[in-house]
PDB file as gemmi writes it, atoms N, CA and C in Angstrom:
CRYST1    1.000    1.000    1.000  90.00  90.00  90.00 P 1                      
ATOM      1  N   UNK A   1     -49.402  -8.715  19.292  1.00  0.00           N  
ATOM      2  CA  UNK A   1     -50.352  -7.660  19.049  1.00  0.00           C  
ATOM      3  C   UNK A   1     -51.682  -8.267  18.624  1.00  0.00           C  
ATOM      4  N   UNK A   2     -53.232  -7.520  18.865  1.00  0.00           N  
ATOM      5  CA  UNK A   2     -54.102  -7.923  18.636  1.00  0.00           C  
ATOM      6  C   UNK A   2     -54.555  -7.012  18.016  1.00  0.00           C  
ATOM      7  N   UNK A   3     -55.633  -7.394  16.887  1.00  0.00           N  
ATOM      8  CA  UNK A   3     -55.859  -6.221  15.227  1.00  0.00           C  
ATOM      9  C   UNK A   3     -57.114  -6.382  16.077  1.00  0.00           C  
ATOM     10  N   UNK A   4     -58.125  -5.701  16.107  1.00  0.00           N  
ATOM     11  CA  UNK A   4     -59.349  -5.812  16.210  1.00  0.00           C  
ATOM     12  C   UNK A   4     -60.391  -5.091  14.965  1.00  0.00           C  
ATOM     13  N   UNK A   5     -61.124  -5.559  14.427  1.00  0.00           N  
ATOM     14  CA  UNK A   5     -61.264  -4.567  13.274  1.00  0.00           C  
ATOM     15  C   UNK A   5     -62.866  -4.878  13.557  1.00  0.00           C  
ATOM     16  N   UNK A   6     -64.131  -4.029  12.910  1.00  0.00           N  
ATOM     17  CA  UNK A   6     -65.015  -3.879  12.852  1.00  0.00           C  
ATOM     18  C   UNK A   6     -65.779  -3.129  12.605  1.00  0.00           C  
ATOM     19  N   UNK A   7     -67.093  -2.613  12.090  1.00  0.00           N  
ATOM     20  CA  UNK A   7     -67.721  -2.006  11.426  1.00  0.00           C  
ATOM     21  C   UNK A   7     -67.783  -0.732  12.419  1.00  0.00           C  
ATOM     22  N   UNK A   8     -68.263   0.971  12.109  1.00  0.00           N  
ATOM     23  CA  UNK A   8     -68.313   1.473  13.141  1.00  0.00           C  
ATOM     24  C   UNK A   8     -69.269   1.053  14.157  1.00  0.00           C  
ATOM     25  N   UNK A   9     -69.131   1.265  15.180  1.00  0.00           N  
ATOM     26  CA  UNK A   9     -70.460   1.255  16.343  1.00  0.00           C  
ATOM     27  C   UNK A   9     -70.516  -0.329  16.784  1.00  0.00           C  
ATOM     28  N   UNK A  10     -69.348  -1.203  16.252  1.00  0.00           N  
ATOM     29  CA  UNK A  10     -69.565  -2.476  16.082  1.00  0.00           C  
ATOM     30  C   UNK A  10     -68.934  -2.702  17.768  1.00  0.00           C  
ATOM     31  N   UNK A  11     -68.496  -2.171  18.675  1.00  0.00           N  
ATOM     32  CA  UNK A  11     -68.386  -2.376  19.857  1.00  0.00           C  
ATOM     33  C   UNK A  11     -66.913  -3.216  20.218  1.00  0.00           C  
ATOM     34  N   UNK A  12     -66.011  -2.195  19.478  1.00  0.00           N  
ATOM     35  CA  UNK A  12     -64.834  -2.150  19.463  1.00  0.00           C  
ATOM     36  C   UNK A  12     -63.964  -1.287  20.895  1.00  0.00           C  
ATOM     37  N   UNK A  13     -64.746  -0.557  21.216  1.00  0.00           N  
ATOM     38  CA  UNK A  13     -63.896   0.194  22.507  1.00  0.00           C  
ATOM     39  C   UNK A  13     -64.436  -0.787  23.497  1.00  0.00           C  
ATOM     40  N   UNK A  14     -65.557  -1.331  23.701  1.00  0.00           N  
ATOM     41  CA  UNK A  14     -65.836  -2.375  25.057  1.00  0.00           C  
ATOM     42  C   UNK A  14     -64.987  -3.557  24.562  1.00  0.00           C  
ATOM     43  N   UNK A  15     -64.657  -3.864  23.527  1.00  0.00           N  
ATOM     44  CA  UNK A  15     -64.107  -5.529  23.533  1.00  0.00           C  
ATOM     45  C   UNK A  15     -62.596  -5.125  23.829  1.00  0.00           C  
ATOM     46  N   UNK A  16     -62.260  -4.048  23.758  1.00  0.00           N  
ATOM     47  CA  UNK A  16     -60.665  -3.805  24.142  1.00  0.00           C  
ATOM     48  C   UNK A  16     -61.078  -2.967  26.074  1.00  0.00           C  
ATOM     49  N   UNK A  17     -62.096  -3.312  26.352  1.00  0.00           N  
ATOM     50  CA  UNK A  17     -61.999  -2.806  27.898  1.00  0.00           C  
ATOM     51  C   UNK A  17     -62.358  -3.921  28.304  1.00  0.00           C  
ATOM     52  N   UNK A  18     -62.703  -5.519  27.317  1.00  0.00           N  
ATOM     53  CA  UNK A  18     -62.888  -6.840  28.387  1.00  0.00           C  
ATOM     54  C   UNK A  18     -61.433  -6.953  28.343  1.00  0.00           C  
ATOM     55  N   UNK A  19     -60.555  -6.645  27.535  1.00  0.00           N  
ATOM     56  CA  UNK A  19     -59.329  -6.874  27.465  1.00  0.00           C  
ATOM     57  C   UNK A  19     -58.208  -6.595  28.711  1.00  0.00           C  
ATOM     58  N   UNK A  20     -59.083  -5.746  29.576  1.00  0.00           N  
ATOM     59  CA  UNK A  20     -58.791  -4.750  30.269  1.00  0.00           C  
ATOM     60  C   UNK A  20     -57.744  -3.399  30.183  1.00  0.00           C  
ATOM     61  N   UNK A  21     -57.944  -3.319  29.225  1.00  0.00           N  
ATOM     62  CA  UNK A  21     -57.980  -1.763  28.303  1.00  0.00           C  
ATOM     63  C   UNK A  21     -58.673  -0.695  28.733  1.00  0.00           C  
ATOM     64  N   UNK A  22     -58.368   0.125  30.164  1.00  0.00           N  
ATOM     65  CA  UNK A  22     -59.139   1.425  30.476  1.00  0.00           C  
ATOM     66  C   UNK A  22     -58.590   2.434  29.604  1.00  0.00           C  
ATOM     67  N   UNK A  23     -59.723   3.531  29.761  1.00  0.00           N  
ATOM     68  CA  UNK A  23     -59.510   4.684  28.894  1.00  0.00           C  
ATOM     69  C   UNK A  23     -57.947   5.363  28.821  1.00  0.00           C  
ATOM     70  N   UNK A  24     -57.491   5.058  30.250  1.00  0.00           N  
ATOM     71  CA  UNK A  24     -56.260   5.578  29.914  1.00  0.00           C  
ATOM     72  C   UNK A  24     -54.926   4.732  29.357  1.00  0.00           C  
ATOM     73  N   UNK A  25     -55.049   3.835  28.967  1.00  0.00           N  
ATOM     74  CA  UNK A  25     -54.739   2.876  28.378  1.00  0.00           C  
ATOM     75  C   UNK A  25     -54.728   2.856  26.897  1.00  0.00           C  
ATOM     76  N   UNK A  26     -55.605   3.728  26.056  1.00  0.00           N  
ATOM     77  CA  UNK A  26     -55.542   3.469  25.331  1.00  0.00           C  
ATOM     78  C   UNK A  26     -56.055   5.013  24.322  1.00  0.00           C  
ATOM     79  N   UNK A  27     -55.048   5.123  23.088  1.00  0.00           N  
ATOM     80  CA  UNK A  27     -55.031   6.287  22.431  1.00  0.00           C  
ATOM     81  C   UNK A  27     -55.866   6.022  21.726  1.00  0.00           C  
ATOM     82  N   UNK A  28     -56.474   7.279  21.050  1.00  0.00           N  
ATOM     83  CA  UNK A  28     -57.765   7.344  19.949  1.00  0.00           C  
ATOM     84  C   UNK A  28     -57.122   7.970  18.835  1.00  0.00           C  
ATOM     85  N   UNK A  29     -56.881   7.786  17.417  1.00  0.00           N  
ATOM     86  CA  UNK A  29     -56.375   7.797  16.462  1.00  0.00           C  
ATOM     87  C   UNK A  29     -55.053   8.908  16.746  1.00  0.00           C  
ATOM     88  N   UNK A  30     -54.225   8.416  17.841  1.00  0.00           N  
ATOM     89  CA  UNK A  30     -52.668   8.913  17.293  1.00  0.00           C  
ATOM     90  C   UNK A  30     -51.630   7.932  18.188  1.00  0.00           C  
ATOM     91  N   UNK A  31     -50.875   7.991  17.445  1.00  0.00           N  
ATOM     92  CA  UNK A  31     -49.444   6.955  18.204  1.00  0.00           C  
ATOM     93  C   UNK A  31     -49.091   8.043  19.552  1.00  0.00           C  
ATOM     94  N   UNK A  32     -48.934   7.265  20.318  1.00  0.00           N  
ATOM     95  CA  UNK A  32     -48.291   7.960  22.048  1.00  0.00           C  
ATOM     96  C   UNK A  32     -47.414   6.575  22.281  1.00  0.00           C  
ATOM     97  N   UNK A  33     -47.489   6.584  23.612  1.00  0.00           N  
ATOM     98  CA  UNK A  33     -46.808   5.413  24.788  1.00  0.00           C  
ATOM     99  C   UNK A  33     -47.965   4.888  25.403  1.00  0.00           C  
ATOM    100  N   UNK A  34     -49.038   4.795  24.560  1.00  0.00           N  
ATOM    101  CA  UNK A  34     -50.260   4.419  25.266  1.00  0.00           C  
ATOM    102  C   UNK A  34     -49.977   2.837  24.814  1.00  0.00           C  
ATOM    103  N   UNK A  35     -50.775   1.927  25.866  1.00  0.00           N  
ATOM    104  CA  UNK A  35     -50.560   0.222  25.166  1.00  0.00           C  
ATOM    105  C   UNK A  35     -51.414   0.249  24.206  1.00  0.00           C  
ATOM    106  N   UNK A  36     -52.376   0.305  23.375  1.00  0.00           N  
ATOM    107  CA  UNK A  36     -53.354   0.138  22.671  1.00  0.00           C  
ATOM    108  C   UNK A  36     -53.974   1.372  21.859  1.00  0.00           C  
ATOM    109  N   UNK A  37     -54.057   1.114  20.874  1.00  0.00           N  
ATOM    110  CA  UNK A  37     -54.423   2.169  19.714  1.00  0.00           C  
ATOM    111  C   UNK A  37     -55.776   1.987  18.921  1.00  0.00           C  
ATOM    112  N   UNK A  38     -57.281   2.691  19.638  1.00  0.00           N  
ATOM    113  CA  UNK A  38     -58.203   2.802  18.670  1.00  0.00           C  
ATOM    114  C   UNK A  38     -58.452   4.067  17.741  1.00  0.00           C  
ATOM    115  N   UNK A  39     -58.916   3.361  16.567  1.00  0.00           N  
ATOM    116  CA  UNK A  39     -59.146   4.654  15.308  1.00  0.00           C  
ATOM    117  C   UNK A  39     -57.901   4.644  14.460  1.00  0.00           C  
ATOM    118  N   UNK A  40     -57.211   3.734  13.805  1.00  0.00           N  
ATOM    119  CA  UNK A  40     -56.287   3.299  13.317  1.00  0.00           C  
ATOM    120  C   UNK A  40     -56.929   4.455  12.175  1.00  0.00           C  
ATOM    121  N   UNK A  41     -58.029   3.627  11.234  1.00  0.00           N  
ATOM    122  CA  UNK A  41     -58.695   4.637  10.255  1.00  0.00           C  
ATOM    123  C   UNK A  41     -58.450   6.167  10.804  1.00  0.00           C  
ATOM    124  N   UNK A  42     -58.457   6.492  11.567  1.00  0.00           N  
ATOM    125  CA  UNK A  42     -58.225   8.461  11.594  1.00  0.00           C  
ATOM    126  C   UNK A  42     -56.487   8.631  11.857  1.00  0.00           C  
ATOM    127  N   UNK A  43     -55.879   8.122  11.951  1.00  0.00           N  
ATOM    128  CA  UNK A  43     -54.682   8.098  12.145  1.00  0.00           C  
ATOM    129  C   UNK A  43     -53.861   8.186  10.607  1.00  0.00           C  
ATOM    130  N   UNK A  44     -54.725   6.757   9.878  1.00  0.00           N  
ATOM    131  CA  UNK A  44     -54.173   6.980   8.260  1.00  0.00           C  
ATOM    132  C   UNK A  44     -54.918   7.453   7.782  1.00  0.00           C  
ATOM    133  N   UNK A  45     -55.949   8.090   8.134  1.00  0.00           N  
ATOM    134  CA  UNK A  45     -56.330   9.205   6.871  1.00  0.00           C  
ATOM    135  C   UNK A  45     -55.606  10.505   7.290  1.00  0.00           C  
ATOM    136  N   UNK A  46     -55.061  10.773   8.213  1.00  0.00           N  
ATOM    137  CA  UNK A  46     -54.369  12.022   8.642  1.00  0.00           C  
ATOM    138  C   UNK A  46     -52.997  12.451   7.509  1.00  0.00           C  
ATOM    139  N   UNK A  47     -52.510  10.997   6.628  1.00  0.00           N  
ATOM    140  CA  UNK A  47     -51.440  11.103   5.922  1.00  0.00           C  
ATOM    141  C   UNK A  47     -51.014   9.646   5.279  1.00  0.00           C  
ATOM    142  N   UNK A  48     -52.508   9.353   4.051  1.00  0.00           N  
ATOM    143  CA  UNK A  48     -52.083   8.182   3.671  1.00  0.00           C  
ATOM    144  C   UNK A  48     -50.991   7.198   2.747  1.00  0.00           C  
ATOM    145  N   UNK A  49     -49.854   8.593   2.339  1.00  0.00           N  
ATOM    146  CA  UNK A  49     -48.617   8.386   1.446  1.00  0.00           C  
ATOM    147  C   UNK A  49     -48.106   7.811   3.017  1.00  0.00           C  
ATOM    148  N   UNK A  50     -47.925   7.804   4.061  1.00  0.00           N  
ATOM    149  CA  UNK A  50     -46.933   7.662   5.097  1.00  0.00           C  
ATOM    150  C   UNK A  50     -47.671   6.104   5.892  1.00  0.00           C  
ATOM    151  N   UNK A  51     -48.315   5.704   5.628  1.00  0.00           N  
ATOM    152  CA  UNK A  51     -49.661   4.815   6.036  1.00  0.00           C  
ATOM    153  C   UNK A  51     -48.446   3.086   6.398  1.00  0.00           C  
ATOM    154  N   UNK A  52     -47.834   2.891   5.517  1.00  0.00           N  
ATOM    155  CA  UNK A  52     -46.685   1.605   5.728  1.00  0.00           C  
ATOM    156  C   UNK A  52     -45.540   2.123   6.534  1.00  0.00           C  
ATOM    157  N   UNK A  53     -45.233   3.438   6.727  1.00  0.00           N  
ATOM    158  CA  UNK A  53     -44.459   4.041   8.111  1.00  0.00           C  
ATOM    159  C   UNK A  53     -44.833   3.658   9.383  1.00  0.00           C  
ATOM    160  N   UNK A  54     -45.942   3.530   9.525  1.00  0.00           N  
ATOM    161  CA  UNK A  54     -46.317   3.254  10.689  1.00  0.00           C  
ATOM    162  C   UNK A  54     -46.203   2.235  11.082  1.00  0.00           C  
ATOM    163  N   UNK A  55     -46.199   0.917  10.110  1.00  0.00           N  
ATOM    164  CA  UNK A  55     -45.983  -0.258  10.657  1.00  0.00           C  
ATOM    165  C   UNK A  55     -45.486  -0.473  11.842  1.00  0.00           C  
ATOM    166  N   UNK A  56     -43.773  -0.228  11.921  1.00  0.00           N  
ATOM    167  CA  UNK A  56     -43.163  -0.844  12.998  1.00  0.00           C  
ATOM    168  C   UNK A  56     -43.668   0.058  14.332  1.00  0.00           C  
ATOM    169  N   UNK A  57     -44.224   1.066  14.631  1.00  0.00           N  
ATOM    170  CA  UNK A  57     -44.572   1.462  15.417  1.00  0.00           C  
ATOM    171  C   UNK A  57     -45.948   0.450  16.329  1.00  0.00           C  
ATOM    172  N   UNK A  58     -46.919   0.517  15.169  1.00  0.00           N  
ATOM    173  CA  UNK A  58     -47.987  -0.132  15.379  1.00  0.00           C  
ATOM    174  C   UNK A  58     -47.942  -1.335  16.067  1.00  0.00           C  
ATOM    175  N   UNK A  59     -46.744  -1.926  15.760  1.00  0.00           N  
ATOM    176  CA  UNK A  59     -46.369  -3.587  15.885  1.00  0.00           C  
ATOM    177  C   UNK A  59     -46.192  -3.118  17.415  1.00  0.00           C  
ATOM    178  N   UNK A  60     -45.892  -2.423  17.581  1.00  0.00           N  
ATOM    179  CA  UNK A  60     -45.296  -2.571  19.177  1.00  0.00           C  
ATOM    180  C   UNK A  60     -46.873  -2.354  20.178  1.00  0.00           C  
ATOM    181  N   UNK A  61     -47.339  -1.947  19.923  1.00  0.00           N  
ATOM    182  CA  UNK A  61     -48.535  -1.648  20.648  1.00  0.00           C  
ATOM    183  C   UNK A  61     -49.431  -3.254  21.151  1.00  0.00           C  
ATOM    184  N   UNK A  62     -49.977  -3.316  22.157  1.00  0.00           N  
ATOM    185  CA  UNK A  62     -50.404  -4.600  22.177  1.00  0.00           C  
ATOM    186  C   UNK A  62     -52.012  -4.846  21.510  1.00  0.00           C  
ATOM    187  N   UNK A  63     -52.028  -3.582  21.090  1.00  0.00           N  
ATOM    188  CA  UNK A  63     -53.671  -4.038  20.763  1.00  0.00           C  
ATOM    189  C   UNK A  63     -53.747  -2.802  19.355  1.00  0.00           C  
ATOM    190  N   UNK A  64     -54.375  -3.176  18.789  1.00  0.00           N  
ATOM    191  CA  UNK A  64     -54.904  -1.746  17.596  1.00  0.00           C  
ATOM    192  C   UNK A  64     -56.156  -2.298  17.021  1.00  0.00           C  
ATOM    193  N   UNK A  65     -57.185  -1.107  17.207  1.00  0.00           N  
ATOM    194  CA  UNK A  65     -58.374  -1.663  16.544  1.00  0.00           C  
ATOM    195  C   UNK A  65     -59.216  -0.116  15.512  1.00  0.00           C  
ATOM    196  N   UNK A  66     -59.568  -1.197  14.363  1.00  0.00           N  
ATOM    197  CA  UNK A  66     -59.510  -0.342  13.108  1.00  0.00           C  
ATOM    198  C   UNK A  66     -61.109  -0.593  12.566  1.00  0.00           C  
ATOM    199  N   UNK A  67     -61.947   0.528  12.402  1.00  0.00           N  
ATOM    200  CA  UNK A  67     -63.307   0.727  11.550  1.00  0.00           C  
ATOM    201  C   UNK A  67     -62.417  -0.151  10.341  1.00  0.00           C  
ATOM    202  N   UNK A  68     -63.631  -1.163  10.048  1.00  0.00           N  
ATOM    203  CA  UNK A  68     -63.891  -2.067   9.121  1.00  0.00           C  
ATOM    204  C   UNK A  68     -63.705  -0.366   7.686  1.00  0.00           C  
ATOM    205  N   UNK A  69     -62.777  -0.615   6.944  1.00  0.00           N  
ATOM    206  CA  UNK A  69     -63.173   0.466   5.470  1.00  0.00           C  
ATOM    207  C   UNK A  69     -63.194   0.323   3.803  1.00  0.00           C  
ATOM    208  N   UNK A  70     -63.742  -1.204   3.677  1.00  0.00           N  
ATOM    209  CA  UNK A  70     -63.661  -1.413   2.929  1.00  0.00           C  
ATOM    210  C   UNK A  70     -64.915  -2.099   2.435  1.00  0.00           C  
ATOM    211  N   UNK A  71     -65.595  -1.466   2.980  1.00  0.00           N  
ATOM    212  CA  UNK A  71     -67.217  -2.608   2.522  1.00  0.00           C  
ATOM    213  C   UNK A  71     -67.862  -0.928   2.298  1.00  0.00           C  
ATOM    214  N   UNK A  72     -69.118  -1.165   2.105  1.00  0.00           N  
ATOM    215  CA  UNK A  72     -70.035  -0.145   1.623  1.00  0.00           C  
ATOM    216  C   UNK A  72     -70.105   0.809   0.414  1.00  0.00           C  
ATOM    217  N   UNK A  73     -70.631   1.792   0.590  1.00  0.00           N  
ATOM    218  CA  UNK A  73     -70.434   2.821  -0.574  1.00  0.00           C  
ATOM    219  C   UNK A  73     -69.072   3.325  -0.749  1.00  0.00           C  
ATOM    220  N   UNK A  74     -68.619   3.371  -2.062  1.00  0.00           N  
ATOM    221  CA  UNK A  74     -67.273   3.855  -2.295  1.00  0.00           C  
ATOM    222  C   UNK A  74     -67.183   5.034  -2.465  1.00  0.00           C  
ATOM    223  N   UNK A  75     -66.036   5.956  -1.578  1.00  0.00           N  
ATOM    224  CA  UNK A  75     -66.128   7.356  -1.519  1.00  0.00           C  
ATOM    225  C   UNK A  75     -65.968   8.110  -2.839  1.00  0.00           C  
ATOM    226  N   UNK A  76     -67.087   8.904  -3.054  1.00  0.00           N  
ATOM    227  CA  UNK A  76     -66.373   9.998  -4.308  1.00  0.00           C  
ATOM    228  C   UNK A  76     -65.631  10.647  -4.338  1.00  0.00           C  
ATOM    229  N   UNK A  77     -64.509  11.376  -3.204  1.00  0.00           N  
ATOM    230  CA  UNK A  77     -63.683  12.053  -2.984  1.00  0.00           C  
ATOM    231  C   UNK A  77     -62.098  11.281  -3.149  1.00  0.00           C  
ATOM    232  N   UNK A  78     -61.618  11.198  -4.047  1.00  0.00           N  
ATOM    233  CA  UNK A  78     -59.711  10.665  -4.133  1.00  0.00           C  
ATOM    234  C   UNK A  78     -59.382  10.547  -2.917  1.00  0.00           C  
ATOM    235  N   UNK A  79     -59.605  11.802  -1.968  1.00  0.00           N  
ATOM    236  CA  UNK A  79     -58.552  11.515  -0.701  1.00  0.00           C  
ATOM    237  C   UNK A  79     -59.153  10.368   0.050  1.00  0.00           C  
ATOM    238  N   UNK A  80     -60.736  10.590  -0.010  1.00  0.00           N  
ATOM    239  CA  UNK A  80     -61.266   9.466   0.918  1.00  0.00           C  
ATOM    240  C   UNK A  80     -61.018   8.363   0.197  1.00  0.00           C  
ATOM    241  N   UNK A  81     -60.916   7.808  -0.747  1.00  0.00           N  
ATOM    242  CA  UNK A  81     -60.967   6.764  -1.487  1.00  0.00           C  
ATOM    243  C   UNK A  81     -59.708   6.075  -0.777  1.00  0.00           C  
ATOM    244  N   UNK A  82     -58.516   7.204  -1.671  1.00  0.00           N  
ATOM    245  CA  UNK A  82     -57.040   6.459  -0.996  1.00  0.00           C  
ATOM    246  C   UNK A  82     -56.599   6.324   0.541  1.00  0.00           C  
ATOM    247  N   UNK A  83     -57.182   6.918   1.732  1.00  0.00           N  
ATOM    248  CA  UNK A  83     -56.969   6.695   3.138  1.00  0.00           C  
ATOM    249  C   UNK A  83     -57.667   5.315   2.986  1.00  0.00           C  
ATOM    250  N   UNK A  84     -58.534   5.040   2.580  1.00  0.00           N  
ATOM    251  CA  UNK A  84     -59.515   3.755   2.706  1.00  0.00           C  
ATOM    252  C   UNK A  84     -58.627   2.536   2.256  1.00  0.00           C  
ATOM    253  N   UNK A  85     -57.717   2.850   0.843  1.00  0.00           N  
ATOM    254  CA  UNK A  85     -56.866   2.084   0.089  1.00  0.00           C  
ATOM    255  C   UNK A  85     -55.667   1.444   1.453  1.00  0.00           C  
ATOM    256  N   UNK A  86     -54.884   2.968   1.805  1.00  0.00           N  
ATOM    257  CA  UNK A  86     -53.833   2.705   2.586  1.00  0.00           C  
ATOM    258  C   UNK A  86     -54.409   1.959   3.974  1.00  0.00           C  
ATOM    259  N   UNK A  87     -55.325   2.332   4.493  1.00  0.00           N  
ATOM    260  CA  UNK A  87     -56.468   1.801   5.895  1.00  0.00           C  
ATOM    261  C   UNK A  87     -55.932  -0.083   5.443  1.00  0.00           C  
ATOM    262  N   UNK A  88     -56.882  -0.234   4.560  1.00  0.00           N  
ATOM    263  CA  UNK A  88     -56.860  -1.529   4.265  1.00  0.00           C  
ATOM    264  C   UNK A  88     -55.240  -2.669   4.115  1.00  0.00           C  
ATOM    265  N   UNK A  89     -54.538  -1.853   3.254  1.00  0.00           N  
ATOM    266  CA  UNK A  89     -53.151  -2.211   2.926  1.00  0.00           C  
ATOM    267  C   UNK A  89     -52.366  -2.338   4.502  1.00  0.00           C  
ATOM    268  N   UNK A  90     -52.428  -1.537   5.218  1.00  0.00           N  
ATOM    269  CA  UNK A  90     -51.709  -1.474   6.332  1.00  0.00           C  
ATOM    270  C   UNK A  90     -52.381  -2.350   7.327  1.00  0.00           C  
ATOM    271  N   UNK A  91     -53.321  -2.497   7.255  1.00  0.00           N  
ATOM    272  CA  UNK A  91     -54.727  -3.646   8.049  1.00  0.00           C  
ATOM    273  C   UNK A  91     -54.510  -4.598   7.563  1.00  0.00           C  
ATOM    274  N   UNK A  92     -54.258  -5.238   6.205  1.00  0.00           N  
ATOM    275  CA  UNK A  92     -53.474  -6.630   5.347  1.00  0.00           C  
ATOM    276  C   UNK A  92     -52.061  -7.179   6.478  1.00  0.00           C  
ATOM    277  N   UNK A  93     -50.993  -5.755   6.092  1.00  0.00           N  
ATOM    278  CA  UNK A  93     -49.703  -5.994   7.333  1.00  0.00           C  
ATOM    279  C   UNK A  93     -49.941  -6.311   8.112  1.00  0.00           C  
ATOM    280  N   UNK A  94     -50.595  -5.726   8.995  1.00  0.00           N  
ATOM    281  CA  UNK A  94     -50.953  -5.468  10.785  1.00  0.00           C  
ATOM    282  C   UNK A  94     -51.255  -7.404  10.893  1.00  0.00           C  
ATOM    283  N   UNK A  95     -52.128  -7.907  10.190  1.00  0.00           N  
ATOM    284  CA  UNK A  95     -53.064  -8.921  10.147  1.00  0.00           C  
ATOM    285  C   UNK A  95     -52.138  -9.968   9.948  1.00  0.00           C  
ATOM    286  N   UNK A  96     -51.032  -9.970   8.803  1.00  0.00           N  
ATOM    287  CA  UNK A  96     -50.248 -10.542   8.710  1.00  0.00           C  
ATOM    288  C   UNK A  96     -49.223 -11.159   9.797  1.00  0.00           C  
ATOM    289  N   UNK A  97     -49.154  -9.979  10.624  1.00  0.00           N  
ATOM    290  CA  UNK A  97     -47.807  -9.888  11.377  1.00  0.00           C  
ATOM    291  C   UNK A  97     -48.624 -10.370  13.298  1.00  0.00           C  
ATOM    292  N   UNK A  98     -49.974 -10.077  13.441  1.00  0.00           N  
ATOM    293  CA  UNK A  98     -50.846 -10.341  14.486  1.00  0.00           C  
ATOM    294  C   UNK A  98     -50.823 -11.461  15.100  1.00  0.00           C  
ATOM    295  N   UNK A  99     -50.668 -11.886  16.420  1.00  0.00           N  
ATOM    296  CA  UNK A  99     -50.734 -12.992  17.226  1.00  0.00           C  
ATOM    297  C   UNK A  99     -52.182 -13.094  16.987  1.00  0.00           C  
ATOM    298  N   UNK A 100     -52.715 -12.223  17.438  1.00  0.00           N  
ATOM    299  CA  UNK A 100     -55.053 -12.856  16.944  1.00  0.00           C  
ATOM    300  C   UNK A 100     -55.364 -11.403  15.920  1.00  0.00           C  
ATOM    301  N   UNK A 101     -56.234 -11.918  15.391  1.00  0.00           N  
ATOM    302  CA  UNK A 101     -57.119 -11.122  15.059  1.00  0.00           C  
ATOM    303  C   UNK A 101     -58.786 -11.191  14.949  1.00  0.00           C  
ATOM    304  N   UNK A 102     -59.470 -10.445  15.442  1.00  0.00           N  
ATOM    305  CA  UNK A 102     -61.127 -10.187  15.554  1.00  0.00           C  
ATOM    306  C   UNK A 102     -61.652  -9.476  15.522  1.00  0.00           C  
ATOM    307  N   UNK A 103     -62.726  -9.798  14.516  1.00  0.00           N  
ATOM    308  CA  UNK A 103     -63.718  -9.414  13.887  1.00  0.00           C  
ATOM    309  C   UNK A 103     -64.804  -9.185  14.869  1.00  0.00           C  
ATOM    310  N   UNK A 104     -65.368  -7.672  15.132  1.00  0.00           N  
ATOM    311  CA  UNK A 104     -66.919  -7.651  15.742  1.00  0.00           C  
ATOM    312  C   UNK A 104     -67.749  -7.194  14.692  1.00  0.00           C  
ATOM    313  N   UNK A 105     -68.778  -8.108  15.286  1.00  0.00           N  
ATOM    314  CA  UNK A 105     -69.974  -7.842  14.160  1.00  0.00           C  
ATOM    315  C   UNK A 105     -71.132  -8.285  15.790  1.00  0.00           C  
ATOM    316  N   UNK A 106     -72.054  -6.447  15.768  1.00  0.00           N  
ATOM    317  CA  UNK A 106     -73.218  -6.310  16.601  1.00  0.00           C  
ATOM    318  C   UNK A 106     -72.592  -6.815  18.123  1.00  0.00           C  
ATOM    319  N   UNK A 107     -71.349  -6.343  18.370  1.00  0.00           N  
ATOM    320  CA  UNK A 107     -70.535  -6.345  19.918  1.00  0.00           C  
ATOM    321  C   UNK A 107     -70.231  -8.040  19.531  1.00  0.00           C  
ATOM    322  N   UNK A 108     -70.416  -9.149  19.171  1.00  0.00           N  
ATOM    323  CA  UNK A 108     -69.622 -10.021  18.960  1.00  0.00           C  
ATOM    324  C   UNK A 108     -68.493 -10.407  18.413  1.00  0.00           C  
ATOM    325  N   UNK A 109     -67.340 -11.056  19.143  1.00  0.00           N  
ATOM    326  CA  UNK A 109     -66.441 -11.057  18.375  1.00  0.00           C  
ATOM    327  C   UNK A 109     -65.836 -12.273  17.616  1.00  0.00           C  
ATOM    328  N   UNK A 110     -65.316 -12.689  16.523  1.00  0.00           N  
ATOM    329  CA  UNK A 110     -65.043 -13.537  16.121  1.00  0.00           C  
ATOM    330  C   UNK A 110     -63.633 -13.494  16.044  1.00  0.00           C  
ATOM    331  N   UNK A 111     -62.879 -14.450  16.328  1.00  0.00           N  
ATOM    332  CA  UNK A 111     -61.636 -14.468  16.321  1.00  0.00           C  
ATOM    333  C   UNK A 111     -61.285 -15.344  14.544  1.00  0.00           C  
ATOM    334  N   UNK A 112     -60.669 -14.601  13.858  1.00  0.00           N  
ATOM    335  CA  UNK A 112     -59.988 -15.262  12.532  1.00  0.00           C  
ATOM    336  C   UNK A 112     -59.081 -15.708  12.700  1.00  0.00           C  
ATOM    337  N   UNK A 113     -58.527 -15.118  13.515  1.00  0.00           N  
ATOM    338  CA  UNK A 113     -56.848 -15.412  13.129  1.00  0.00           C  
ATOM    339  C   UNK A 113     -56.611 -15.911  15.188  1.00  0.00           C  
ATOM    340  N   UNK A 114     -55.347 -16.608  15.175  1.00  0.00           N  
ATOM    341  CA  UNK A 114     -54.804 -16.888  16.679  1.00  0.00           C  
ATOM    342  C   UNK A 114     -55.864 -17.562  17.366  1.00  0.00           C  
ATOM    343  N   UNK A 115     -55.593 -17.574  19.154  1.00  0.00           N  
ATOM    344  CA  UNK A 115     -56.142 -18.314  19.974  1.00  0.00           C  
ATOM    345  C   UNK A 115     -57.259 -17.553  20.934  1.00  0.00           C  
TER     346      UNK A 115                                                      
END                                                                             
């Protein structure tokens, strides 16, 4: 599996279509039978007590790419706060368990993790 993570607008849906990742290929924040999962962030904020459930699902997917949610202004709202908490925690796993992982910053990508 490949984590792709990055800021919004950071040009996360084109780096999973060099991947060759077409639209239908790939779900926007919900688990299907699709290969690839963007909007991880709207998926766990939908239900962030359940956020480490998803793991083994996630794992199976070949690609998941997640809005960067842990930098900037910190939300005043609890719920937003804790989707952001679980976002991150489950993005720790994902990262853990990832053959690559990369970072875009301004459509570039940096690979941290793998080949």
């Amino acid at each position: 599996m490949i984590l792709i993570l990055g800021g919004a607008a950071s040009g996360k849906r084109t780096y999973l279509a060099s991947l060759g990742y077409g639209i239908e290929d790939v779900a926007d924040g919900v688990l299907d039978d699709k290969k690839a999962l963007y909007g991880l962030e709207k998926l766990v904020a939908a239900d962030p007590e359940g956020a480490e459930g998803l793991l083994p699902a996630l794992l199976e997917k070949e690609a998941v790419a997640c809005c960067e949610v842990g930098s900037g202004v910190i939300p005043i709202r609890y719920e937003q706060r804790r989707a952001r908490e679980a976002t991150g925690r489950l993005c720790i796993l994902l990262a853990a368990r990832a053959e690559k992982v990369v970072r875009l910053v301004a459509g570039i990508p940096t690979v941290i993790k793998g080949a």
